[in-house]
mmCIF file as Biopython writes it, N, C-alpha, C and O atoms, coordinates in Angstrom:
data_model
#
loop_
_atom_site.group_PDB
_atom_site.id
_atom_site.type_symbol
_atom_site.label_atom_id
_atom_site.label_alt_id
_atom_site.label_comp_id
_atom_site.label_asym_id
_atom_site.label_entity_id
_atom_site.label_seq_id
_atom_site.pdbx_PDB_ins_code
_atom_site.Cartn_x
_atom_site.Cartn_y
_atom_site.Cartn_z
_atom_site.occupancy
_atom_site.B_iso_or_equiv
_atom_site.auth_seq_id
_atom_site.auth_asym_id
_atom_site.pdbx_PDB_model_num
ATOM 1   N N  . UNK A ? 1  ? 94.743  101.027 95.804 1.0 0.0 1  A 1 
ATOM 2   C CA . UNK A ? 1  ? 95.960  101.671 95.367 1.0 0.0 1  A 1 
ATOM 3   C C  . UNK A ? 1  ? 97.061  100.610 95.225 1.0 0.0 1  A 1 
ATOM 4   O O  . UNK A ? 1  ? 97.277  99.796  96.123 1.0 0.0 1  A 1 
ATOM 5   N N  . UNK A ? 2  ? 97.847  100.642 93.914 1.0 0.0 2  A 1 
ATOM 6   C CA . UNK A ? 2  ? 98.763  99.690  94.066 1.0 0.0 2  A 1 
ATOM 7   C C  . UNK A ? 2  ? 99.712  99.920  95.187 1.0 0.0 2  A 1 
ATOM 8   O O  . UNK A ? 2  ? 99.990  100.970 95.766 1.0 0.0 2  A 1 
ATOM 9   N N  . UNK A ? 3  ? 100.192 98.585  95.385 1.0 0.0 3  A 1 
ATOM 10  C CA . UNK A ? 3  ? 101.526 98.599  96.504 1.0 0.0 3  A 1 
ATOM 11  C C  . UNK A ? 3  ? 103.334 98.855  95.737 1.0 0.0 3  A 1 
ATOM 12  O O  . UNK A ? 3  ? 103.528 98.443  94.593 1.0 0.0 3  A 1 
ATOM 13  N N  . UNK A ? 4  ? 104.105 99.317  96.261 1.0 0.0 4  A 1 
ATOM 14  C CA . UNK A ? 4  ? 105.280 99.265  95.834 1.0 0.0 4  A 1 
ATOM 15  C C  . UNK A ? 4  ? 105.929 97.553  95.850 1.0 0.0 4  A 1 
ATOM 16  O O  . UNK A ? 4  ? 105.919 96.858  96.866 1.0 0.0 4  A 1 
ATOM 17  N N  . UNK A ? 5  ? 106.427 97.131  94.611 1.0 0.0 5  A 1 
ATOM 18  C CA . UNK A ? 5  ? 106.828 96.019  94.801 1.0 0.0 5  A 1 
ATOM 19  C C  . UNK A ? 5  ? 108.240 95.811  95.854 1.0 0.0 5  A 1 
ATOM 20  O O  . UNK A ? 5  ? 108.939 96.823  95.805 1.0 0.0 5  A 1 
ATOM 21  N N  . UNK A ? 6  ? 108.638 95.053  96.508 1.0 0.0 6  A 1 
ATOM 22  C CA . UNK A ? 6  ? 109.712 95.267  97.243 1.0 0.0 6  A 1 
ATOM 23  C C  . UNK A ? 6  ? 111.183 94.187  96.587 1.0 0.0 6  A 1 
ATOM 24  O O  . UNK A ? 6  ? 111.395 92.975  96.551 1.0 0.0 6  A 1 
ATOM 25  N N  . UNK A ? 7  ? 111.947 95.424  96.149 1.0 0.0 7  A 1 
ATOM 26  C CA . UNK A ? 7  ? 113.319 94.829  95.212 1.0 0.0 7  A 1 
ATOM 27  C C  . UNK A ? 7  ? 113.793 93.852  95.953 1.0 0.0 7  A 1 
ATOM 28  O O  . UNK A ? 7  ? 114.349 93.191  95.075 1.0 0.0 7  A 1 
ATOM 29  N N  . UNK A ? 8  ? 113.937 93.399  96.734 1.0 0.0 8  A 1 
ATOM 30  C CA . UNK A ? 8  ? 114.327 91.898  97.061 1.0 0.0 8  A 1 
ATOM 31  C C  . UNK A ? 8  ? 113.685 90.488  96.938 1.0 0.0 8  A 1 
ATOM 32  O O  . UNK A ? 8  ? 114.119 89.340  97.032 1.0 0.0 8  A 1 
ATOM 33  N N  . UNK A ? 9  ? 112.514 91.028  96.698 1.0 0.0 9  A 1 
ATOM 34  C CA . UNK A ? 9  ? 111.596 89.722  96.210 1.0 0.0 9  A 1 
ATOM 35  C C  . UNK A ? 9  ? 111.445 89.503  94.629 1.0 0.0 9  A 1 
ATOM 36  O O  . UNK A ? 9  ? 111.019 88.438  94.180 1.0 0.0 9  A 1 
ATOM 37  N N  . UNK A ? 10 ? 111.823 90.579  93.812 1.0 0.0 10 A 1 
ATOM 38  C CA . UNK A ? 10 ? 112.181 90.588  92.749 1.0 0.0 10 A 1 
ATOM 39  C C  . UNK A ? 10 ? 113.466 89.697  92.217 1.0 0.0 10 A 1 
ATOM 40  O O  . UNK A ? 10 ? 114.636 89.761  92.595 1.0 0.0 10 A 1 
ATOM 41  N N  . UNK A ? 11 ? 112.731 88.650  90.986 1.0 0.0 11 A 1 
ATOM 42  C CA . UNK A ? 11 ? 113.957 87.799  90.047 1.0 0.0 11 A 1 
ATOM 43  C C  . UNK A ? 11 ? 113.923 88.447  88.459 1.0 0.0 11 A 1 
ATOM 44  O O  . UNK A ? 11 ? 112.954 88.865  87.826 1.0 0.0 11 A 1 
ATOM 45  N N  . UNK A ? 12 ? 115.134 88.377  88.130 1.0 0.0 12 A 1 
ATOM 46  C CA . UNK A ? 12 ? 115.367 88.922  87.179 1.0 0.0 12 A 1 
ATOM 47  C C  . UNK A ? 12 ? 114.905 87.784  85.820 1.0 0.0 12 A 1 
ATOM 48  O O  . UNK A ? 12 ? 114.312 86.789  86.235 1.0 0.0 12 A 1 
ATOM 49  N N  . UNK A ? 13 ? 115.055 87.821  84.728 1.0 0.0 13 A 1 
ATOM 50  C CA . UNK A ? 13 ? 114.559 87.480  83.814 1.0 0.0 13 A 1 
ATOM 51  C C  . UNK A ? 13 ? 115.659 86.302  83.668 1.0 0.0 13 A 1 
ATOM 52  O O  . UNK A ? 13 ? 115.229 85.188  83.366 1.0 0.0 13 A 1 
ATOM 53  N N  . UNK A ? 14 ? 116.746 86.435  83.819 1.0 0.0 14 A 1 
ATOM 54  C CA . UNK A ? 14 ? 117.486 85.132  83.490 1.0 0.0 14 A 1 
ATOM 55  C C  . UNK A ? 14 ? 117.744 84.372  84.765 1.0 0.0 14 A 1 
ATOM 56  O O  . UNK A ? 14 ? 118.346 83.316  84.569 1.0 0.0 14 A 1 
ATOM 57  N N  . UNK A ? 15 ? 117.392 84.681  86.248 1.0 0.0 15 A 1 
ATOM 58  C CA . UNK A ? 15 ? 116.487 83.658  87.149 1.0 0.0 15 A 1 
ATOM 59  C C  . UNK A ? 15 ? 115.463 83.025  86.926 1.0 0.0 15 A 1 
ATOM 60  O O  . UNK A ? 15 ? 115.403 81.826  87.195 1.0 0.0 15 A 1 
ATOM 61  N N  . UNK A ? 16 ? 114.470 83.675  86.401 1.0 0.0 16 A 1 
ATOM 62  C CA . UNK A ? 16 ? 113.370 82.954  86.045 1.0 0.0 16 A 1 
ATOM 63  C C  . UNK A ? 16 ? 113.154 82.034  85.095 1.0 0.0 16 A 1 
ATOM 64  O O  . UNK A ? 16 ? 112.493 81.012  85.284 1.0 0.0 16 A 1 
ATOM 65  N N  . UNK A ? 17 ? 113.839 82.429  83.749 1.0 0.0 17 A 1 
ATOM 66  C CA . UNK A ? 17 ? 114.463 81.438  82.611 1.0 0.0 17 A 1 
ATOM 67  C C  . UNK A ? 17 ? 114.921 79.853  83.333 1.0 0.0 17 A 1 
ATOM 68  O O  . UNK A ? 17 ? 114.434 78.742  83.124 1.0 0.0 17 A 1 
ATOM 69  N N  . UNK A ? 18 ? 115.926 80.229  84.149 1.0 0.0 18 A 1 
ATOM 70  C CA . UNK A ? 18 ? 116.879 79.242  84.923 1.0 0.0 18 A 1 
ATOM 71  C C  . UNK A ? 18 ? 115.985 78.290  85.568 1.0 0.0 18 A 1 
ATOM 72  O O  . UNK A ? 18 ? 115.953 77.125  85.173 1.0 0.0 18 A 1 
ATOM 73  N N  . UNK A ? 19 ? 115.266 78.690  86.520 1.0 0.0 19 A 1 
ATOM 74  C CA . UNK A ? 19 ? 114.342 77.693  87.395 1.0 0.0 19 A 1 
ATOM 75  C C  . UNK A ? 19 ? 113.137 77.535  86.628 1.0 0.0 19 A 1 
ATOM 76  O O  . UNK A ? 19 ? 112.495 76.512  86.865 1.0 0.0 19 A 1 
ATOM 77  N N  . UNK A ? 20 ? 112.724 78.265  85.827 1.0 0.0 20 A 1 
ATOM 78  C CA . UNK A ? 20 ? 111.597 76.818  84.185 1.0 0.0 20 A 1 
ATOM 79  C C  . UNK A ? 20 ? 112.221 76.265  84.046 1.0 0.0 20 A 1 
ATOM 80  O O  . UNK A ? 20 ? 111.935 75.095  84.302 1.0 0.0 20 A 1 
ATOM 81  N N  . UNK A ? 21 ? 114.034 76.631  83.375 1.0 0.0 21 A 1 
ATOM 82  C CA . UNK A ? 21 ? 114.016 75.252  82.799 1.0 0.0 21 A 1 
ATOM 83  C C  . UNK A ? 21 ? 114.266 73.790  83.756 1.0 0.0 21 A 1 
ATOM 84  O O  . UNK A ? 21 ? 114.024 72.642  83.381 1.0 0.0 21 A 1 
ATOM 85  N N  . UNK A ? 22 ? 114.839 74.231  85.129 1.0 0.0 22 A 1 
ATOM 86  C CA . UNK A ? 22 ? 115.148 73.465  85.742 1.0 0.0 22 A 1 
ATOM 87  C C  . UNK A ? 22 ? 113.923 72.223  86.179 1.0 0.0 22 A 1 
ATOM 88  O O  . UNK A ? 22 ? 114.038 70.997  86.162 1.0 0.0 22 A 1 
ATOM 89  N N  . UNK A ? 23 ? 112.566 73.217  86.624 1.0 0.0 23 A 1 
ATOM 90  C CA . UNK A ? 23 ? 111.595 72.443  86.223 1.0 0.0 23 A 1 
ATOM 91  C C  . UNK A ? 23 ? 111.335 71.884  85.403 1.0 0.0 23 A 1 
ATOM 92  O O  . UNK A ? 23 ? 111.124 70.694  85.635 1.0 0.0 23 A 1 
ATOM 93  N N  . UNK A ? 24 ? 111.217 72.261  84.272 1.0 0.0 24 A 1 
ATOM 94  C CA . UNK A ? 24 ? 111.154 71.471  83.264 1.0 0.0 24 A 1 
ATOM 95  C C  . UNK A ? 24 ? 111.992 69.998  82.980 1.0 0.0 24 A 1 
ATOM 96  O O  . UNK A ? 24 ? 111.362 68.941  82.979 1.0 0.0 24 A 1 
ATOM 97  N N  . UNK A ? 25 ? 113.116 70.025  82.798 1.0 0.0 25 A 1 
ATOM 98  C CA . UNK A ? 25 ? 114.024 69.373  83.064 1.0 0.0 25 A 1 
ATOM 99  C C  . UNK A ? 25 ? 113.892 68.247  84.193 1.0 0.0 25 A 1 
ATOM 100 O O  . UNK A ? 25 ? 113.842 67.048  83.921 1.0 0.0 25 A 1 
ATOM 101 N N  . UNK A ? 26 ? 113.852 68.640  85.177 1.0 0.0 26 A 1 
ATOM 102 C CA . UNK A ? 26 ? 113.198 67.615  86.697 1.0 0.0 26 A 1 
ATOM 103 C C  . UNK A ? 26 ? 111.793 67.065  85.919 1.0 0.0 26 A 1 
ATOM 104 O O  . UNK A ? 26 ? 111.316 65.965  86.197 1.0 0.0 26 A 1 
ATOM 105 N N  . UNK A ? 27 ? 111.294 67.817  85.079 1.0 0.0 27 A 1 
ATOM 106 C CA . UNK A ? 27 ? 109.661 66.727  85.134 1.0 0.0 27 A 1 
ATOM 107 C C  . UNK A ? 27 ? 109.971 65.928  84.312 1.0 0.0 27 A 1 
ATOM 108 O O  . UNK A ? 27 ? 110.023 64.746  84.651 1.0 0.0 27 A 1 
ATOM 109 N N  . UNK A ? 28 ? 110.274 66.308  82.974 1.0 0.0 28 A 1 
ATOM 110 C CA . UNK A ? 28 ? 110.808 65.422  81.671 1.0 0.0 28 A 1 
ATOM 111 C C  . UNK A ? 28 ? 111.722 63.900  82.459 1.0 0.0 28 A 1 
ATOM 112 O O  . UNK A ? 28 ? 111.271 62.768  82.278 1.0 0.0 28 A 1 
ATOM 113 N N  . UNK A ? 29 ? 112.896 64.121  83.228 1.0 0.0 29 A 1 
ATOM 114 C CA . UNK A ? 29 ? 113.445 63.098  83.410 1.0 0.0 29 A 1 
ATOM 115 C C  . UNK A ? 29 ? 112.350 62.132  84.691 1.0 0.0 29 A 1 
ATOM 116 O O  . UNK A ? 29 ? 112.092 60.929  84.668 1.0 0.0 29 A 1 
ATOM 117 N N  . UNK A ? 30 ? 111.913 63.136  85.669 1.0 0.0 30 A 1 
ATOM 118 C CA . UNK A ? 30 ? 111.065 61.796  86.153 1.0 0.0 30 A 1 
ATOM 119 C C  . UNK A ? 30 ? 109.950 61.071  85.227 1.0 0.0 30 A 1 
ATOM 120 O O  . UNK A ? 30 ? 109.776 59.895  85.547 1.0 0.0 30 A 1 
ATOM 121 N N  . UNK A ? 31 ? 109.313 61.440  84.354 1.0 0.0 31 A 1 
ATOM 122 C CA . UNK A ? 31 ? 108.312 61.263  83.958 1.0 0.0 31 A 1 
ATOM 123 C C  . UNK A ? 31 ? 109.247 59.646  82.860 1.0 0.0 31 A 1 
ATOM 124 O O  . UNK A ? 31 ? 108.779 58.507  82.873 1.0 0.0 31 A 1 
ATOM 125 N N  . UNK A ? 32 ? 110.140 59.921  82.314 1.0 0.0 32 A 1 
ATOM 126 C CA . UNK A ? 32 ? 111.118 59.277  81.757 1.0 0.0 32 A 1 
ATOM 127 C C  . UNK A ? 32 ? 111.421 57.719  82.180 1.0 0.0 32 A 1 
ATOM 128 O O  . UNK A ? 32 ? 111.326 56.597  81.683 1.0 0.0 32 A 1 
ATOM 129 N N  . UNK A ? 33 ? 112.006 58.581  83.879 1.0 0.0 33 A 1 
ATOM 130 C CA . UNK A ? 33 ? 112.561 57.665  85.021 1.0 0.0 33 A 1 
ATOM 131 C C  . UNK A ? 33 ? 111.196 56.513  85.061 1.0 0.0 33 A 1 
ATOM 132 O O  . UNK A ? 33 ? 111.325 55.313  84.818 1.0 0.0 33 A 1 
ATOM 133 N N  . UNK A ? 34 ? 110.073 57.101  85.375 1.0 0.0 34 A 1 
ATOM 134 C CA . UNK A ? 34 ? 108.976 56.131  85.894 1.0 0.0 34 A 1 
ATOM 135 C C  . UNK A ? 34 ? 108.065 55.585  84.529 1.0 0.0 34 A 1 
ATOM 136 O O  . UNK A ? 34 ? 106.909 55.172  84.438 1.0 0.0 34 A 1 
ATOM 137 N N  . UNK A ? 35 ? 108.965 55.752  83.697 1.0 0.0 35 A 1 
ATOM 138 C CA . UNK A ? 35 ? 108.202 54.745  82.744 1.0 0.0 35 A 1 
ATOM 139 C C  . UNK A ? 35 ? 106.891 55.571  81.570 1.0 0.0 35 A 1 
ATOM 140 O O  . UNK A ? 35 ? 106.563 55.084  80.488 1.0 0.0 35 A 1 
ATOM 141 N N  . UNK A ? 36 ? 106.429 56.650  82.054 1.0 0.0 36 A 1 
ATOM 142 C CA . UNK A ? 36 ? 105.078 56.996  81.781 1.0 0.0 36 A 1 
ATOM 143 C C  . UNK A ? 36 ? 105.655 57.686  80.098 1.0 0.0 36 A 1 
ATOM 144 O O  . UNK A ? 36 ? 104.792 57.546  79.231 1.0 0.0 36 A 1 
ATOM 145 N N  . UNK A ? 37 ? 106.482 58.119  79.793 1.0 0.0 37 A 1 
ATOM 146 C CA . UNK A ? 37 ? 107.002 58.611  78.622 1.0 0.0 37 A 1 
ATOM 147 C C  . UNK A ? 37 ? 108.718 57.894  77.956 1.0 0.0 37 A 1 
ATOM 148 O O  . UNK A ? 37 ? 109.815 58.056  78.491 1.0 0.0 37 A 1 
ATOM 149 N N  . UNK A ? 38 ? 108.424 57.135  76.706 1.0 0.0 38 A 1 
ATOM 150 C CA . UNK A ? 38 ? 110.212 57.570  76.822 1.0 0.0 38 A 1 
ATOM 151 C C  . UNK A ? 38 ? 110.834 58.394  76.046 1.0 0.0 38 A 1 
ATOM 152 O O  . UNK A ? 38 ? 110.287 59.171  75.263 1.0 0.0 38 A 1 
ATOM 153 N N  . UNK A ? 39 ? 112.225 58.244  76.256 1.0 0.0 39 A 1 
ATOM 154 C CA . UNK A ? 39 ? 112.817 59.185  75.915 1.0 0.0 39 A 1 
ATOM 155 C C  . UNK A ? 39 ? 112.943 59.568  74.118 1.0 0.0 39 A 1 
ATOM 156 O O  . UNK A ? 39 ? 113.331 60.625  73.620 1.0 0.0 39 A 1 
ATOM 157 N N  . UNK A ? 40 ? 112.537 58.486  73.508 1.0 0.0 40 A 1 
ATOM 158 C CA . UNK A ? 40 ? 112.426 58.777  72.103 1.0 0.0 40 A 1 
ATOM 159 C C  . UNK A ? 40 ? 111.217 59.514  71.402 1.0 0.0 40 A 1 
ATOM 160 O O  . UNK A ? 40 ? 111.178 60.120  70.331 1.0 0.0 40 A 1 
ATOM 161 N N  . UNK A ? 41 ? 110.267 59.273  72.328 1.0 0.0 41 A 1 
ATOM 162 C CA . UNK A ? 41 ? 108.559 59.916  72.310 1.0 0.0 41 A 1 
ATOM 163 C C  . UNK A ? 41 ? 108.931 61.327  72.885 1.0 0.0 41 A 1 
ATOM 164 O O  . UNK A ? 41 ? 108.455 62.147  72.100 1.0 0.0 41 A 1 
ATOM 165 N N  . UNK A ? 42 ? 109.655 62.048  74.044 1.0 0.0 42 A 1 
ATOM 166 C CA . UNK A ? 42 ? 110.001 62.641  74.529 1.0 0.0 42 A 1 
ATOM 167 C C  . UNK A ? 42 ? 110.234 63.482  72.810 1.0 0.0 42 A 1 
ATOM 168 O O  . UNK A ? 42 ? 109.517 64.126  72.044 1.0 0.0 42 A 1 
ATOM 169 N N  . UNK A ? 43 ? 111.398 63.087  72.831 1.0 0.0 43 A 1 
ATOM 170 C CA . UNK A ? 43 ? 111.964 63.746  72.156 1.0 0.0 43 A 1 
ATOM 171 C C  . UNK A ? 43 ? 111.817 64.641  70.538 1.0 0.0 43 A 1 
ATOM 172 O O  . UNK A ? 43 ? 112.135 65.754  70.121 1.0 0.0 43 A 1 
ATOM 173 N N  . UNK A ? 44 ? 110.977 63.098  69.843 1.0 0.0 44 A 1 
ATOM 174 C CA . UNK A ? 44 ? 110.345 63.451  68.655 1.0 0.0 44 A 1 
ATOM 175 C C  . UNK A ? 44 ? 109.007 65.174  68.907 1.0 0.0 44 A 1 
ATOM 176 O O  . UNK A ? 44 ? 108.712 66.131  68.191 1.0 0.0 44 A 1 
ATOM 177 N N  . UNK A ? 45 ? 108.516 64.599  70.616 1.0 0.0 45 A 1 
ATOM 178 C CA . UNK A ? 45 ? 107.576 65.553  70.799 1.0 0.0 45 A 1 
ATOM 179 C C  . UNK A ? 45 ? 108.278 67.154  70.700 1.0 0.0 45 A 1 
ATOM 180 O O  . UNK A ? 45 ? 107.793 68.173  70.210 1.0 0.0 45 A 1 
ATOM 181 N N  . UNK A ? 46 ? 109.520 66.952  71.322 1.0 0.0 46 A 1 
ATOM 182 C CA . UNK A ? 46 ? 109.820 68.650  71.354 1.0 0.0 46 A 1 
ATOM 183 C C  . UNK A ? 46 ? 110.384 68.912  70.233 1.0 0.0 46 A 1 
ATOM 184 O O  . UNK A ? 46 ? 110.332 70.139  70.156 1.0 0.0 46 A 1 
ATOM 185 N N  . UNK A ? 47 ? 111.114 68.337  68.910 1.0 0.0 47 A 1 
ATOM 186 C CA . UNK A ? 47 ? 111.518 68.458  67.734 1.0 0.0 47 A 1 
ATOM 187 C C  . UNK A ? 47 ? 109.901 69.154  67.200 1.0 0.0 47 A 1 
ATOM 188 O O  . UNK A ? 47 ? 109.967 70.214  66.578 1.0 0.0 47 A 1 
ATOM 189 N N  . UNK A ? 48 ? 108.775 68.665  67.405 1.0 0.0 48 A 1 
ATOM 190 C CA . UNK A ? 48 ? 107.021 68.972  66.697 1.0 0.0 48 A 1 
ATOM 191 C C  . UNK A ? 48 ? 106.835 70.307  67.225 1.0 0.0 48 A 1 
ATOM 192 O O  . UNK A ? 48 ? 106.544 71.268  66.512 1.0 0.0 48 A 1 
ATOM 193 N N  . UNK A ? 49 ? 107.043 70.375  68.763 1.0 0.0 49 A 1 
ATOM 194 C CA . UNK A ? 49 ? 106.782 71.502  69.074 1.0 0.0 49 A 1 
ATOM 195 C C  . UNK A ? 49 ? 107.962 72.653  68.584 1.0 0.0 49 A 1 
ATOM 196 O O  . UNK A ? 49 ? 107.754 73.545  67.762 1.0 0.0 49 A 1 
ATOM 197 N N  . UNK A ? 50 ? 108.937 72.460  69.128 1.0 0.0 50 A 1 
ATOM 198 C CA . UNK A ? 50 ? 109.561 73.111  68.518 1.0 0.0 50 A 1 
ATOM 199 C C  . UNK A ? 50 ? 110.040 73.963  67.111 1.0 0.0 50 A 1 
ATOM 200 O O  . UNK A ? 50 ? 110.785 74.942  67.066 1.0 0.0 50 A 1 
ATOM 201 N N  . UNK A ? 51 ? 109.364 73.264  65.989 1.0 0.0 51 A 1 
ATOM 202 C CA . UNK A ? 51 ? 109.164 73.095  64.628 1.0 0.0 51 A 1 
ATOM 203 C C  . UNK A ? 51 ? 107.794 74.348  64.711 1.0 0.0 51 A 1 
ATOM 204 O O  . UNK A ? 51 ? 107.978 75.371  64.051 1.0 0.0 51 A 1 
ATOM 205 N N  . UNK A ? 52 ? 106.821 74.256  65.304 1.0 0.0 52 A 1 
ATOM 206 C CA . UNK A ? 52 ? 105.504 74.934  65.569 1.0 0.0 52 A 1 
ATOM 207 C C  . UNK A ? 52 ? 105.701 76.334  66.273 1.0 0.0 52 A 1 
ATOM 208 O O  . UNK A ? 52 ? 104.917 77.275  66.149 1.0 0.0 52 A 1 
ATOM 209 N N  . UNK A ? 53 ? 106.738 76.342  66.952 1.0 0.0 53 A 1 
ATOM 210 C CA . UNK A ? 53 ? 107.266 77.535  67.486 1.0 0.0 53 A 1 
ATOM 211 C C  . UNK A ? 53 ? 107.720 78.890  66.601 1.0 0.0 53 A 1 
ATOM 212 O O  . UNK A ? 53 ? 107.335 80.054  66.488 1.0 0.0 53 A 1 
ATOM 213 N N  . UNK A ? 54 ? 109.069 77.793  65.883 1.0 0.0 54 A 1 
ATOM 214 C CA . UNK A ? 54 ? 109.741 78.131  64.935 1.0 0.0 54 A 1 
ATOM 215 C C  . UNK A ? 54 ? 108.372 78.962  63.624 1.0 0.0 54 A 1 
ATOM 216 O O  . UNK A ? 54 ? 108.181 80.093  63.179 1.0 0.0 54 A 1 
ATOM 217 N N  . UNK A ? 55 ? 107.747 77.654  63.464 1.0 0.0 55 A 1 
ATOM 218 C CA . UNK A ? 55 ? 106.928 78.668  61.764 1.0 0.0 55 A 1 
ATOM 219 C C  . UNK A ? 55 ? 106.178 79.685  62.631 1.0 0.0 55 A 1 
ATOM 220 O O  . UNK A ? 55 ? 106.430 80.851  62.328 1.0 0.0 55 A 1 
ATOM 221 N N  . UNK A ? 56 ? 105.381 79.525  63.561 1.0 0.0 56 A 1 
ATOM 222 C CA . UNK A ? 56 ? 105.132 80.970  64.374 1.0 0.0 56 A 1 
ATOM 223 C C  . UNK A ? 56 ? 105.707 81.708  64.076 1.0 0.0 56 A 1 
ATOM 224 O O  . UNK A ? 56 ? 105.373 82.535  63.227 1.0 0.0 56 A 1 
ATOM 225 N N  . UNK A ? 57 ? 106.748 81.680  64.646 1.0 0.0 57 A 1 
ATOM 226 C CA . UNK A ? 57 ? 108.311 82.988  64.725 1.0 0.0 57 A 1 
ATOM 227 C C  . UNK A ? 57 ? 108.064 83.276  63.460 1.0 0.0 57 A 1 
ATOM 228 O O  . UNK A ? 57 ? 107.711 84.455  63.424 1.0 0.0 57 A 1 
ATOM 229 N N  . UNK A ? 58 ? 108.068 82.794  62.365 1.0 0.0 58 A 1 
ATOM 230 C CA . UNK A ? 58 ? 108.937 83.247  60.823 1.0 0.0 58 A 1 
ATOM 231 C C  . UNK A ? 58 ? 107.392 84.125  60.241 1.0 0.0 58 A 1 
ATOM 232 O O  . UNK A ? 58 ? 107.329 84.911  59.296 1.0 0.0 58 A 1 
ATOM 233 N N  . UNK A ? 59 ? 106.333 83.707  61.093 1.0 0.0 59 A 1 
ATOM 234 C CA . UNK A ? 59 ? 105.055 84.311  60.239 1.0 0.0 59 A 1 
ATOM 235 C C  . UNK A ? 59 ? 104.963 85.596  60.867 1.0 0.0 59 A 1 
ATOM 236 O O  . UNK A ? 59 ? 104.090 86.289  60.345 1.0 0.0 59 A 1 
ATOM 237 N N  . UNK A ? 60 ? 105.525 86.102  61.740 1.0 0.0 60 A 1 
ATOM 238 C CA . UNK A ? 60 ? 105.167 87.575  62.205 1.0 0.0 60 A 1 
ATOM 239 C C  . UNK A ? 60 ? 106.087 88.044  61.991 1.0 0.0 60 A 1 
ATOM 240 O O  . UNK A ? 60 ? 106.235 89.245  62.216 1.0 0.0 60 A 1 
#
């Protein structure tokens, strides 16, 4: 039988938004910081993805 979820352990949708991106954000710059990516490779990458997102979006 399911359980009742309990409203205090519950995050709302723009908490959860908030701490991805914050992760996100924390990995991108260490990964940056220690050399393993830079920031121009970084960047071109999320312009590609982003671009791939985008024609997604426009085809449905």
């Amino acid at each position: 039988m399911a359980q009742k979820l309990d409203e205090n352990e519950l995050v709302n949708f723009k908490e959860l938004l908030m701490a991805n991106s914050i992760q996100n954000d924390a990995l991108v710059q260490l990964l940056i910081e220690e050399g393993i990516i830079s920031e121009q490779k970084y960047f071109a990458k999320f312009k590609e993805v982003q671009a791939q997102y985008q024609k997604r979006e426009s085809i449905r």
